[in-house]
mmCIF file as gemmi writes it, N, C-alpha and C atoms, coordinates in Angstrom:
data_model
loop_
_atom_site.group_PDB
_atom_site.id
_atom_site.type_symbol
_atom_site.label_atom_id
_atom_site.label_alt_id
_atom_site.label_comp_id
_atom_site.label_asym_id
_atom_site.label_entity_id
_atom_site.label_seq_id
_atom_site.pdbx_PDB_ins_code
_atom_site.Cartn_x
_atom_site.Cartn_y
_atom_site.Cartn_z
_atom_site.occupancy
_atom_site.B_iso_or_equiv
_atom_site.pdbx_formal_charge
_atom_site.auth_seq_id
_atom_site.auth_asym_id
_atom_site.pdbx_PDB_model_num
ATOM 1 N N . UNK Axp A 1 ? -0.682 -0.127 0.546 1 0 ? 1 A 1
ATOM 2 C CA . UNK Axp A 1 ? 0.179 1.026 0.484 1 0 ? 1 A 1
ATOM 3 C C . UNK Axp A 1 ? -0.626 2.319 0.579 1 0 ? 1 A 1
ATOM 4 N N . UNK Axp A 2 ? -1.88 1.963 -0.114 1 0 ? 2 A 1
ATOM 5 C CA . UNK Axp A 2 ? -2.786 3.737 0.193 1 0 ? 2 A 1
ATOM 6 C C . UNK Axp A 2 ? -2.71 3.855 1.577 1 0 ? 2 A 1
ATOM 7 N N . UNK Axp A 3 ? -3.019 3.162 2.587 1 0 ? 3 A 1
ATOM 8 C CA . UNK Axp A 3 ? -2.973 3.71 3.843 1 0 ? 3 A 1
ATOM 9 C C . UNK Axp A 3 ? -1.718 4.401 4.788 1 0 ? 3 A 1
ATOM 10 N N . UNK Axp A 4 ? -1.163 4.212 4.06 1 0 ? 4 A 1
ATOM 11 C CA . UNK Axp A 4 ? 0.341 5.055 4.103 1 0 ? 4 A 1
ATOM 12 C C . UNK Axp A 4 ? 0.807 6.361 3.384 1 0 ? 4 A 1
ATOM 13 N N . UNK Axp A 5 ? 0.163 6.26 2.456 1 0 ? 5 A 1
ATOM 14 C CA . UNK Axp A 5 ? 0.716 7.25 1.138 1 0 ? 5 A 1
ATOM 15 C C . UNK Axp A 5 ? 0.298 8.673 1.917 1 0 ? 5 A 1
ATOM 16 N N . UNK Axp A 6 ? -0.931 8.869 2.296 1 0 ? 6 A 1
ATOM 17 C CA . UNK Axp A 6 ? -1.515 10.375 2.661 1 0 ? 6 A 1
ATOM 18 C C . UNK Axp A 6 ? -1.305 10.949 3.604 1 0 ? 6 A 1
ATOM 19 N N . UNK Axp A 7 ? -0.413 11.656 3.912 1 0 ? 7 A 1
ATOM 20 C CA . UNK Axp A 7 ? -0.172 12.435 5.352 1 0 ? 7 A 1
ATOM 21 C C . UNK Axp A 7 ? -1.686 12.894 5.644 1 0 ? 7 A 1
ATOM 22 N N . UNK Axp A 8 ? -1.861 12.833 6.743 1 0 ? 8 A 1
ATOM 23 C CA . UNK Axp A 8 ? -3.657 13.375 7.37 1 0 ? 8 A 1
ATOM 24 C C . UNK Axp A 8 ? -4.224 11.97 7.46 1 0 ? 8 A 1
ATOM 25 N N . UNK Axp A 9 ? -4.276 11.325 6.252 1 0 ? 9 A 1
ATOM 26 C CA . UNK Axp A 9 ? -5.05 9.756 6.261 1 0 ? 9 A 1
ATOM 27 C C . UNK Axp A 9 ? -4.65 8.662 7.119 1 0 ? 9 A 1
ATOM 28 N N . UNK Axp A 10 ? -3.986 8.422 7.778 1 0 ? 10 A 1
ATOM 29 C CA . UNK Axp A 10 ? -4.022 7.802 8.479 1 0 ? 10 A 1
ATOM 30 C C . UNK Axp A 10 ? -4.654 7.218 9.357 1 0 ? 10 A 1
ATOM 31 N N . UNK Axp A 11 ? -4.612 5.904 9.647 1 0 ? 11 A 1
ATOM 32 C CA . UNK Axp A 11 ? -5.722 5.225 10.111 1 0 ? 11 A 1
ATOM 33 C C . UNK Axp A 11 ? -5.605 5.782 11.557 1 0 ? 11 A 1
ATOM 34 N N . UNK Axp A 12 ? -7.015 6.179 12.214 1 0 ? 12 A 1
ATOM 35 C CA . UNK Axp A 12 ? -7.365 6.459 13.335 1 0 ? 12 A 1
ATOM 36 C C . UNK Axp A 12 ? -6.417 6.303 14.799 1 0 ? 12 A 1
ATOM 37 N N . UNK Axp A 13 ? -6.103 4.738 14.884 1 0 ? 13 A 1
ATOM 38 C CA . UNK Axp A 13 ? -5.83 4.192 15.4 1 0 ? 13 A 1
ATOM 39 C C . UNK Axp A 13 ? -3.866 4.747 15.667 1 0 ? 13 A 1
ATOM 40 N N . UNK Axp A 14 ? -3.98 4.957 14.722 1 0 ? 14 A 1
ATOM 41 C CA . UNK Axp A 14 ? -2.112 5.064 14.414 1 0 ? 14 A 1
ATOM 42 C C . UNK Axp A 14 ? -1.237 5.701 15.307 1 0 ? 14 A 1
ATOM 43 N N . UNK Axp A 15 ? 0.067 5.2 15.336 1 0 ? 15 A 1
ATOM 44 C CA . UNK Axp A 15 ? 0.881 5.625 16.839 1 0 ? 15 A 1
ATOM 45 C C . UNK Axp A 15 ? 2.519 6.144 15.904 1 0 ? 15 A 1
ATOM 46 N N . UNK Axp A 16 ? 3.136 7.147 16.244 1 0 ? 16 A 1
ATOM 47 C CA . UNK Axp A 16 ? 4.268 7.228 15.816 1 0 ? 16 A 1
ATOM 48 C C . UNK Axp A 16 ? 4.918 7.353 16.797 1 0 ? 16 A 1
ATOM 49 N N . UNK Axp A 17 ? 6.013 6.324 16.497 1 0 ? 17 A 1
ATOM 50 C CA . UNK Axp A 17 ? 6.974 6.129 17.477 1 0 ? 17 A 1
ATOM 51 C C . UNK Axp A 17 ? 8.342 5.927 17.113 1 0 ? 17 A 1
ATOM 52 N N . UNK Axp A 18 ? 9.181 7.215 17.438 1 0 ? 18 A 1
ATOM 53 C CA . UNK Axp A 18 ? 10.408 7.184 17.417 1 0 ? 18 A 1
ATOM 54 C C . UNK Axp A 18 ? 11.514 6.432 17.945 1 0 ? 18 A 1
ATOM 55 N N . UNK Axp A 19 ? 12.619 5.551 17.112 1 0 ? 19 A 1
ATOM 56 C CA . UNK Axp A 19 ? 13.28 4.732 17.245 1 0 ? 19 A 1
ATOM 57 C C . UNK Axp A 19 ? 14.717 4.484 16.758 1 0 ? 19 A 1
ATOM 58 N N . UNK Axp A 20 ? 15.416 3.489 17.8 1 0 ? 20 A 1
ATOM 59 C CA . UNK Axp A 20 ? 16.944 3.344 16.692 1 0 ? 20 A 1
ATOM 60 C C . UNK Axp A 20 ? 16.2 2.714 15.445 1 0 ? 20 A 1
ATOM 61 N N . UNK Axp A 21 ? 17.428 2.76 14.498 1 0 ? 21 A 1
ATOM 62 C CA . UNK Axp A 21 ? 17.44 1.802 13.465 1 0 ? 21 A 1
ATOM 63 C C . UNK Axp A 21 ? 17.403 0.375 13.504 1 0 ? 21 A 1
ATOM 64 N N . UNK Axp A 22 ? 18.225 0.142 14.565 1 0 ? 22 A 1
ATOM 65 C CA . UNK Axp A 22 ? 18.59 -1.377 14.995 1 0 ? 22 A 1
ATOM 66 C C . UNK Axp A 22 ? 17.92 -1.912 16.734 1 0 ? 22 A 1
ATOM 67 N N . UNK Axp A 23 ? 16.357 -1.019 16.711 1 0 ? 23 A 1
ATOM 68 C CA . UNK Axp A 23 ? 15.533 -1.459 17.505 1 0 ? 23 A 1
ATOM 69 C C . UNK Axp A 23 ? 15.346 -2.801 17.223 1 0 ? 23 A 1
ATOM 70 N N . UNK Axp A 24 ? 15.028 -3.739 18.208 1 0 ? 24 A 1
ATOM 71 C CA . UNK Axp A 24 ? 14.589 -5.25 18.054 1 0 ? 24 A 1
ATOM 72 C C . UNK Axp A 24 ? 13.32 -5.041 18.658 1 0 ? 24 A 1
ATOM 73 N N . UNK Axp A 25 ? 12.619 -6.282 17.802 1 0 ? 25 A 1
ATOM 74 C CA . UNK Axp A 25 ? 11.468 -6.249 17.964 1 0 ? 25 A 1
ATOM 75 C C . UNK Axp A 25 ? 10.89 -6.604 19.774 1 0 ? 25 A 1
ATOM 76 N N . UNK Axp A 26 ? 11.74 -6.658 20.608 1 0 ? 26 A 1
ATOM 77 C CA . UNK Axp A 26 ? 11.241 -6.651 21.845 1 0 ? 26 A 1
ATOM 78 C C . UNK Axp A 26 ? 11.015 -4.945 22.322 1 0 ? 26 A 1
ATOM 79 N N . UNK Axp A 27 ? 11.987 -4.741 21.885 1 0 ? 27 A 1
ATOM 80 C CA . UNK Axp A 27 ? 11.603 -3.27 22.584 1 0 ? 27 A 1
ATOM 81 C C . UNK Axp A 27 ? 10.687 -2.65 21.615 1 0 ? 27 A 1
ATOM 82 N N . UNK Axp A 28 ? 10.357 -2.951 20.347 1 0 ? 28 A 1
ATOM 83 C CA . UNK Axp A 28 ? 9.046 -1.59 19.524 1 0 ? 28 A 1
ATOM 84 C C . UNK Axp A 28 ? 8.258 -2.751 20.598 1 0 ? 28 A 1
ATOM 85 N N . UNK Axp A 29 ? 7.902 -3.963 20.726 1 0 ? 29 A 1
ATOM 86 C CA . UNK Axp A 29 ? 6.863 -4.189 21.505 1 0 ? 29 A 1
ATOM 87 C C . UNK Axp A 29 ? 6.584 -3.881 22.742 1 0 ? 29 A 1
ATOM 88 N N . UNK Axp A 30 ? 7.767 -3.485 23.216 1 0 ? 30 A 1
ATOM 89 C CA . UNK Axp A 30 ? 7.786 -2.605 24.801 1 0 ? 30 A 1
ATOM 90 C C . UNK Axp A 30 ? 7.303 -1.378 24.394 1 0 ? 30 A 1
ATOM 91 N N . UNK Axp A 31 ? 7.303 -0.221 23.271 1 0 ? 31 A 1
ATOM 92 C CA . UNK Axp A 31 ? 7.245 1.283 23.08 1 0 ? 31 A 1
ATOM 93 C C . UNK Axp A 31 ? 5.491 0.744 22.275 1 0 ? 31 A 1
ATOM 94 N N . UNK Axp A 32 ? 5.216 0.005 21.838 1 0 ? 32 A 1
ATOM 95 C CA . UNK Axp A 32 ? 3.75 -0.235 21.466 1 0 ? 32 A 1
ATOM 96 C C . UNK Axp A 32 ? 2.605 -0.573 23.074 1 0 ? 32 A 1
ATOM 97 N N . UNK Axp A 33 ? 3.421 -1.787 23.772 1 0 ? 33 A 1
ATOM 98 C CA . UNK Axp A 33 ? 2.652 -1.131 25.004 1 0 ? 33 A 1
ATOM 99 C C . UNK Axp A 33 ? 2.335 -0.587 25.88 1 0 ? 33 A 1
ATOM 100 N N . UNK Axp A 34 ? 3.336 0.751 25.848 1 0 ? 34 A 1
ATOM 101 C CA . UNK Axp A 34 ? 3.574 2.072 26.33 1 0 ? 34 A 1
ATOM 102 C C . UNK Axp A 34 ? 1.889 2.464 25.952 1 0 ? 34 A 1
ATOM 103 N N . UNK Axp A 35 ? 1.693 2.823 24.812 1 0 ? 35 A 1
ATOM 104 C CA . UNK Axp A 35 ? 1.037 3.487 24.231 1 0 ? 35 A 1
ATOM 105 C C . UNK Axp A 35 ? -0.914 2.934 23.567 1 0 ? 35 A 1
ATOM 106 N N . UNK Axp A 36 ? -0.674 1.364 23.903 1 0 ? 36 A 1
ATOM 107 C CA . UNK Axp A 36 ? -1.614 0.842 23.457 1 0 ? 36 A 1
ATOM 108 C C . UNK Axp A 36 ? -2.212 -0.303 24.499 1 0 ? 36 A 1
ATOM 109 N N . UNK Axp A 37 ? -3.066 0.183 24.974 1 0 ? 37 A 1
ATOM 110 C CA . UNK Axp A 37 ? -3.484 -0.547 26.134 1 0 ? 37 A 1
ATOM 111 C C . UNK Axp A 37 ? -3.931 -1.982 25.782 1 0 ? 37 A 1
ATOM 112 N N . UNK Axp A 38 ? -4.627 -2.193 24.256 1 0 ? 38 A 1
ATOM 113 C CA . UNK Axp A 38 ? -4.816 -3.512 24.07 1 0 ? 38 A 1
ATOM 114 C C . UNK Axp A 38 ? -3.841 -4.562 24.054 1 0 ? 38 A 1
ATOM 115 N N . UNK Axp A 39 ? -2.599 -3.937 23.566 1 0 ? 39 A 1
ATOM 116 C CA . UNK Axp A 39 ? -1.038 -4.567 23.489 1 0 ? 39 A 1
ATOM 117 C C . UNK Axp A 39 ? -0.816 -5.256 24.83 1 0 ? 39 A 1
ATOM 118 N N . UNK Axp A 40 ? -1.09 -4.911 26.223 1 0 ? 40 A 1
ATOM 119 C CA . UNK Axp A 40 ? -1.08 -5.074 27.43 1 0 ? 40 A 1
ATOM 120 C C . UNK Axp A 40 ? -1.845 -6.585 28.305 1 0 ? 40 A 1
ATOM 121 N N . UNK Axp A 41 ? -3.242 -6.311 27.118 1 0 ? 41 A 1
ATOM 122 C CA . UNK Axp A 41 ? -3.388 -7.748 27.532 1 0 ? 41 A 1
ATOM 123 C C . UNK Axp A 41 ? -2.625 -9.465 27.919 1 0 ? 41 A 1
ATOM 124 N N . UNK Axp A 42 ? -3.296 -10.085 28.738 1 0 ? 42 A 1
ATOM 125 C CA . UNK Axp A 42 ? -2.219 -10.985 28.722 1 0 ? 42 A 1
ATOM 126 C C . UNK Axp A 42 ? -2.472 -11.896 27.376 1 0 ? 42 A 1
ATOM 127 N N . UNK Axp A 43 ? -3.403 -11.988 27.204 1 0 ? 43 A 1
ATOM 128 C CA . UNK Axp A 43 ? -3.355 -12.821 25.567 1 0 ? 43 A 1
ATOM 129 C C . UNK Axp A 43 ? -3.488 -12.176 23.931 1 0 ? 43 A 1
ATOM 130 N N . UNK Axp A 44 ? -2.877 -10.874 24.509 1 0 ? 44 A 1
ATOM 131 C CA . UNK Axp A 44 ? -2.769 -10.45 23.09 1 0 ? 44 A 1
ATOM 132 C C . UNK Axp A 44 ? -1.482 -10.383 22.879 1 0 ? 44 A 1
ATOM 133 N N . UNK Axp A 45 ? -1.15 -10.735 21.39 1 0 ? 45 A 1
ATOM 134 C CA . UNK Axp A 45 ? -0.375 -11.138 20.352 1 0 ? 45 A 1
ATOM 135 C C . UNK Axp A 45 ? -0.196 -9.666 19.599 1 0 ? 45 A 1
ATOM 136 N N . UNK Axp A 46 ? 1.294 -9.902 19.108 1 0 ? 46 A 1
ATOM 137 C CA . UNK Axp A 46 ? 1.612 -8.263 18.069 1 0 ? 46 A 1
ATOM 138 C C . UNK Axp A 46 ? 1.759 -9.271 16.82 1 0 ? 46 A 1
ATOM 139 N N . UNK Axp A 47 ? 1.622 -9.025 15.642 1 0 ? 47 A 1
ATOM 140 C CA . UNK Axp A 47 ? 1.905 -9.215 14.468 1 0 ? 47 A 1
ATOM 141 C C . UNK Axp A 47 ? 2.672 -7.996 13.669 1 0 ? 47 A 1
ATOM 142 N N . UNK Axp A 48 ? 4.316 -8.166 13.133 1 0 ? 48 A 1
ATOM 143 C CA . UNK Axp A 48 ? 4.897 -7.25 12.735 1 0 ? 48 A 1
ATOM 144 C C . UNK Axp A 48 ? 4.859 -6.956 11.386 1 0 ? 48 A 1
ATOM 145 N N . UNK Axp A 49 ? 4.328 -5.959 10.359 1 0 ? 49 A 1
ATOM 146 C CA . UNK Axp A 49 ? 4.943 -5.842 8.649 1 0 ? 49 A 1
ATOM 147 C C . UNK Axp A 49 ? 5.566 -4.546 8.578 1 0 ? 49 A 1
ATOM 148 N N . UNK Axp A 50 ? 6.694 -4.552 7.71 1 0 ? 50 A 1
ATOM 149 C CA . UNK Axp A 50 ? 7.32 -3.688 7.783 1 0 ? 50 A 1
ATOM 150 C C . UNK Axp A 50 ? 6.92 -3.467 6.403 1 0 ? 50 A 1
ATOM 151 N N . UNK Axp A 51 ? 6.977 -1.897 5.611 1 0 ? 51 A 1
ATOM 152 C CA . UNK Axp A 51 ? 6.32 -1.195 4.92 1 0 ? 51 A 1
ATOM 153 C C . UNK Axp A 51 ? 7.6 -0.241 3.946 1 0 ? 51 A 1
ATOM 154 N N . UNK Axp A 52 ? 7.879 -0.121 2.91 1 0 ? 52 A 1
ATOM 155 C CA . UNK Axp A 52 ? 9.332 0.358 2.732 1 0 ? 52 A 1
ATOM 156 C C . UNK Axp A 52 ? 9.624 -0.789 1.357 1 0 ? 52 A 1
ATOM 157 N N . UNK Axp A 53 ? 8.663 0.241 0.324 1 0 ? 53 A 1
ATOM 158 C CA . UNK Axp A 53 ? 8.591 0.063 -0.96 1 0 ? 53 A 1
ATOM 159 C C . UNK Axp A 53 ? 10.155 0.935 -1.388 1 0 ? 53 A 1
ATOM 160 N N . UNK Axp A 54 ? 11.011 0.189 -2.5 1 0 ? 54 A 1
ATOM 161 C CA . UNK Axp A 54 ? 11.985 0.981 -3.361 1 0 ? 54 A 1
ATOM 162 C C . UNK Axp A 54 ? 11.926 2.217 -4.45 1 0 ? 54 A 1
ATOM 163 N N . UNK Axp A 55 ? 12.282 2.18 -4.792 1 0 ? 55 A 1
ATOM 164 C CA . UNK Axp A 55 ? 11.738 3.625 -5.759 1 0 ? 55 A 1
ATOM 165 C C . UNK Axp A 55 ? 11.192 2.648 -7.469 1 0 ? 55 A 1
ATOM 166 N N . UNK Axp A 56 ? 11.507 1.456 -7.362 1 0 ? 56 A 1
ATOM 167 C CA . UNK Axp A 56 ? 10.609 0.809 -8.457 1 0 ? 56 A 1
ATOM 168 C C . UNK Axp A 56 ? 9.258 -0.043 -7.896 1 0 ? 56 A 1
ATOM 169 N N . UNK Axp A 57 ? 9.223 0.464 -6.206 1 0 ? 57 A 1
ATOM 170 C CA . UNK Axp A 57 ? 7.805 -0.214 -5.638 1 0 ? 57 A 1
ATOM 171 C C . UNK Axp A 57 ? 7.736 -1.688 -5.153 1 0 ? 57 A 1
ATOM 172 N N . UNK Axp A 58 ? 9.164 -1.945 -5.107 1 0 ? 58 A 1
ATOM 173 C CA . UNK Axp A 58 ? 9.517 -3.521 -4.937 1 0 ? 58 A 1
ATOM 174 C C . UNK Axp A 58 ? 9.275 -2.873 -3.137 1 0 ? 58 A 1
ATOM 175 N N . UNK Axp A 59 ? 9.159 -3.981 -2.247 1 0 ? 59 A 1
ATOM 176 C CA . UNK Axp A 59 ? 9.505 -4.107 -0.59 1 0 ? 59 A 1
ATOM 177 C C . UNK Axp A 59 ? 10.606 -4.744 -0.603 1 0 ? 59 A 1
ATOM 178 N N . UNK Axp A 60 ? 11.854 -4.352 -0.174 1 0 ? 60 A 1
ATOM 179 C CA . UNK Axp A 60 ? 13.416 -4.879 0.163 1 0 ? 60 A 1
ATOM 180 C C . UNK Axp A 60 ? 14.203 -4.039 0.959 1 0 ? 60 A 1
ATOM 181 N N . UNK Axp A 61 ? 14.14 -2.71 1.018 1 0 ? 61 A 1
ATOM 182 C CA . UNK Axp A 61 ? 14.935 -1.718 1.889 1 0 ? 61 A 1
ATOM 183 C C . UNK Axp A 61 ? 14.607 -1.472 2.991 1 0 ? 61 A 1
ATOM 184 N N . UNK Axp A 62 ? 15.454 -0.833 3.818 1 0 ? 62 A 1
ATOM 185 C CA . UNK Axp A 62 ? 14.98 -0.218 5.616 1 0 ? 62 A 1
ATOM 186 C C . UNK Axp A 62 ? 15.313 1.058 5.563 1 0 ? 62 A 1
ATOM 187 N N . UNK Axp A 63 ? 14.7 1.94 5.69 1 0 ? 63 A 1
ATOM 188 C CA . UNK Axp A 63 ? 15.135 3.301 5.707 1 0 ? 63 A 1
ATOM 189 C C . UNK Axp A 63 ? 14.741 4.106 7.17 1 0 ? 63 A 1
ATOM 190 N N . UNK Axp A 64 ? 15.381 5.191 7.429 1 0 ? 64 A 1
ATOM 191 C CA . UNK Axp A 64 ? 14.434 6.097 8.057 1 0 ? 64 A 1
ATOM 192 C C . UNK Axp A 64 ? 13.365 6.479 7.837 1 0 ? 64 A 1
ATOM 193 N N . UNK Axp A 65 ? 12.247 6.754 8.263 1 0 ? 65 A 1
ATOM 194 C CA . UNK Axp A 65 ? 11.368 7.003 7.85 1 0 ? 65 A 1
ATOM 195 C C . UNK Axp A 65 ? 10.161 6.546 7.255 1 0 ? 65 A 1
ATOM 196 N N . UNK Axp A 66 ? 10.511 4.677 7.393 1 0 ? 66 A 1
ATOM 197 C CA . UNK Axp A 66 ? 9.474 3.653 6.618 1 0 ? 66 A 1
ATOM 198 C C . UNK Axp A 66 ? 8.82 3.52 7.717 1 0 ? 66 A 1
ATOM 199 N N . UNK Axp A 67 ? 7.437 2.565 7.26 1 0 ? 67 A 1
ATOM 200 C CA . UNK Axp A 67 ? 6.621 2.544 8.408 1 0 ? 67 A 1
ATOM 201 C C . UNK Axp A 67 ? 6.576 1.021 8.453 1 0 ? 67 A 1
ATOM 202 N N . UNK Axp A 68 ? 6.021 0.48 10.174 1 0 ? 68 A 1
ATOM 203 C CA . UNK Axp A 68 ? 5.94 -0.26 10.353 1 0 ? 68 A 1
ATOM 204 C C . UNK Axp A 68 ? 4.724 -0.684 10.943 1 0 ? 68 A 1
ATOM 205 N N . UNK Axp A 69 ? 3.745 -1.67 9.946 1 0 ? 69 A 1
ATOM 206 C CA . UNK Axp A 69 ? 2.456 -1.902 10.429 1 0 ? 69 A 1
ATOM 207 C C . UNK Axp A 69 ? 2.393 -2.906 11.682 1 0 ? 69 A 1
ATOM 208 N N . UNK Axp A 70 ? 1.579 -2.448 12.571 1 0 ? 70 A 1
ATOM 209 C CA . UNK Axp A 70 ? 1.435 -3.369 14.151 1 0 ? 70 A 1
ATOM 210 C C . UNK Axp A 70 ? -0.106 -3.512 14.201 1 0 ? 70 A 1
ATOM 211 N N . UNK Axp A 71 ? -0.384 -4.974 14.153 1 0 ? 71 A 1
ATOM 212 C CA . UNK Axp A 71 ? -1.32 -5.428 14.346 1 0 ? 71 A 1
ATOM 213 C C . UNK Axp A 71 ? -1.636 -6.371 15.781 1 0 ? 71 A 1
ATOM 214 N N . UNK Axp A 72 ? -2.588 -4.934 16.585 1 0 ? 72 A 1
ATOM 215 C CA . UNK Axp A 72 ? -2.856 -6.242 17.866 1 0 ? 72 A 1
ATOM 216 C C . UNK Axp A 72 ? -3.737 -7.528 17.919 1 0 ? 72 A 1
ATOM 217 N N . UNK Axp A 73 ? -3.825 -8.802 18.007 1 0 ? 73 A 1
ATOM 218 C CA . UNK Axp A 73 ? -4.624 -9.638 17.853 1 0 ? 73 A 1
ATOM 219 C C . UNK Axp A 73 ? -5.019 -10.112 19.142 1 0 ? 73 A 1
């Protein structure tokens, strides 16, 4: 969660990308390899976590504004 918490901190790498709510995961993987040339490979793999702690810190909600970690492998 620290790597989320700090506006400025963000990991290097990081992409924001604006979306419906009820994007499916084919298309954030179409708008990730817009933007990320490793995504493009033919044998690379996305791994999805979605990020979107409650206000007691549990992970269960979807909000605007949560983040969603993308890991290229």
């Amino acid at each position: 969660m620290e790597d989320f918490a700090v506006r400025g901190k963000e990991p290097e790498d990081e992409v924001q990308i604006y979306t419906w709510k009820d994007a499916t995961l084919r298309e954030l993987t179409d708008l990730v390899k817009e933007v990320a040339p490793a995504a493009r490979r033919r044998n690379a793999k996305l791994s999805f976590a979605f990020i979107f702690p409650d206000k007691n810190g549990r992970f269960k909600r979807s909000v605007i504004g949560d983040y969603l970690d993308v890991s290229i492998l």
